[in-house]
C-alpha positions as CSV (number, residue, x, y, z in Angstrom):
1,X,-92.0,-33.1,9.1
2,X,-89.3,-34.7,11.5
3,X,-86.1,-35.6,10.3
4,X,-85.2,-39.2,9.6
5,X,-81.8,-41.4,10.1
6,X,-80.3,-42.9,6.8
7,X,-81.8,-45.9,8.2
8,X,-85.0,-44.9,8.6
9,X,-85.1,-43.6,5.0
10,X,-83.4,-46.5,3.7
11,X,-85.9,-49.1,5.8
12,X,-88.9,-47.1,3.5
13,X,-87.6,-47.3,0.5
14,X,-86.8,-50.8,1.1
15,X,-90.4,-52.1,2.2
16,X,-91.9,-50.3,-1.3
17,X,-88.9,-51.7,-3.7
18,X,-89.9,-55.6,-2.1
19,X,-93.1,-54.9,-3.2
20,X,-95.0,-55.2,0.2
21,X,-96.3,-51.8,1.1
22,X,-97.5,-49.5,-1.1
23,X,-95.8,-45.6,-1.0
24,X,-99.3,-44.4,0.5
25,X,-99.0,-46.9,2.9
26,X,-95.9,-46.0,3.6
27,X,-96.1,-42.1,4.0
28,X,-99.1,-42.7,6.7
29,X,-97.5,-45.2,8.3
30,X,-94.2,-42.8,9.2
31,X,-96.0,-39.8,8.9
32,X,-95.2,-38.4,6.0
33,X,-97.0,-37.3,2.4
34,X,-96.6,-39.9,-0.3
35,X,-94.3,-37.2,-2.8
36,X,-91.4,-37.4,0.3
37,X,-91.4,-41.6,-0.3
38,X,-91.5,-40.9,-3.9
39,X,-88.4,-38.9,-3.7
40,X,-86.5,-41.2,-1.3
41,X,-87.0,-44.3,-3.8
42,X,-85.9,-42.2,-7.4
43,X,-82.8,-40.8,-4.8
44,X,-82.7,-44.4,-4.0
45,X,-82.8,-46.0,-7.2
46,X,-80.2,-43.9,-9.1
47,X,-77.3,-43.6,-6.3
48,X,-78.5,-46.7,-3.5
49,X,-77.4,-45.6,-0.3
50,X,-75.0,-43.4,-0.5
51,X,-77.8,-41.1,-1.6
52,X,-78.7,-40.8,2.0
53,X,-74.9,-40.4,3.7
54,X,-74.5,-36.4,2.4
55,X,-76.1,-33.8,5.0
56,X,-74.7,-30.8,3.4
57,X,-72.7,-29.7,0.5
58,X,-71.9,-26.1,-0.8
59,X,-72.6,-26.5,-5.2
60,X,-70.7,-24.7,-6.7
61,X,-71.9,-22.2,-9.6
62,X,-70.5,-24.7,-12.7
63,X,-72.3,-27.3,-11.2
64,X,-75.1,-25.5,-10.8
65,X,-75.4,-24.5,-14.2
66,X,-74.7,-28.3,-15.3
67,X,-77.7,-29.1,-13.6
68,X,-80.1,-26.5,-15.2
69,X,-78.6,-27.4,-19.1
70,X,-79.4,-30.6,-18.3
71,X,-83.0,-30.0,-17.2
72,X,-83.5,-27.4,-20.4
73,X,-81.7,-29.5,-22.7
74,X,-83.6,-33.0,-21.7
75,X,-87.1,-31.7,-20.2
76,X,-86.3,-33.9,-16.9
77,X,-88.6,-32.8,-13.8
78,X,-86.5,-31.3,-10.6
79,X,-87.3,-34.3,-9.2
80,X,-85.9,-36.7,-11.4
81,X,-82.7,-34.6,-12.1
82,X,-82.0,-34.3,-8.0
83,X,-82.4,-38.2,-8.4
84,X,-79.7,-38.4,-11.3
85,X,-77.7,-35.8,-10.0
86,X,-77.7,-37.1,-6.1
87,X,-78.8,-33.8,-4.9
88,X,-81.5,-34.1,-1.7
89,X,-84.1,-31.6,-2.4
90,X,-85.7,-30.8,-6.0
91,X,-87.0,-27.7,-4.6
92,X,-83.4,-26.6,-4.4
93,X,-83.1,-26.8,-8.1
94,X,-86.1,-24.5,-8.7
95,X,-84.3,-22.0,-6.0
96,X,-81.1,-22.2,-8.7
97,X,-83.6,-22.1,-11.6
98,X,-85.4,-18.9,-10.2
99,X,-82.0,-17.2,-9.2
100,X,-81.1,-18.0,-12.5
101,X,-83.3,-16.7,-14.7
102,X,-83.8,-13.3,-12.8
103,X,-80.2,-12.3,-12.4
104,X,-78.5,-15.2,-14.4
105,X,-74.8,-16.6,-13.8
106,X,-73.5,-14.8,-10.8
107,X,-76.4,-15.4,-8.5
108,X,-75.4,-18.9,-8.6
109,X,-71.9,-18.2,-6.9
110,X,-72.4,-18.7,-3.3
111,X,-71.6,-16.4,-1.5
């Protein structure tokens, strides 16, 4: 998949949320798979742009852990909970979810 600007995120999101394009229409039309323009609009929806403006940030192990209680505690999808928390990829909560749960707290301290 190439990498899109803020812009170019933000310009999909915007033509499904006006309600002229569908999100398949969408993903074939900039070449992408319908579940990537699903996760742009929920990142969308909870934090607007600024959900687009972080490249990288370093978690630290506290917040990690915030982020999997709240998943147990509320039975919220990876997807939704990177939407609420602001964090770009869901699959990066199922890396800290897997870490977790083999070798617990300290493999969540980066290194």
């Amino acid at each position: 998949m190439a990498k899109f600007s803020i812009e170019q995120k933000i310009q999909a999101v915007e033509r499904y949320i006006n309600g002229h394009e569908s999100m398949n229409g969408i993903a074939k039309d900039i070449g992408v798979t319908r579940r990537v323009i699903s996760d742009w609009v929920r990142l969308y929806q909870e934090n607007g742009r600024e959900a687009f403006l972080k490249s990288y940030t370093n978690y630290s192990a506290e917040f990690k852990m915030n982020v999997l209680n709240y998943m147990n505690e509320t039975g919220t999808s990876s997807i939704d909970t990177a939407a609420i928390f602001n964090i770009s990829s869901p699959g990066l909560i199922r890396t800290w979810k897997i870490k977790f749960e083999i070798g617990g707290y300290d493999t969540l301290v980066s290194k």
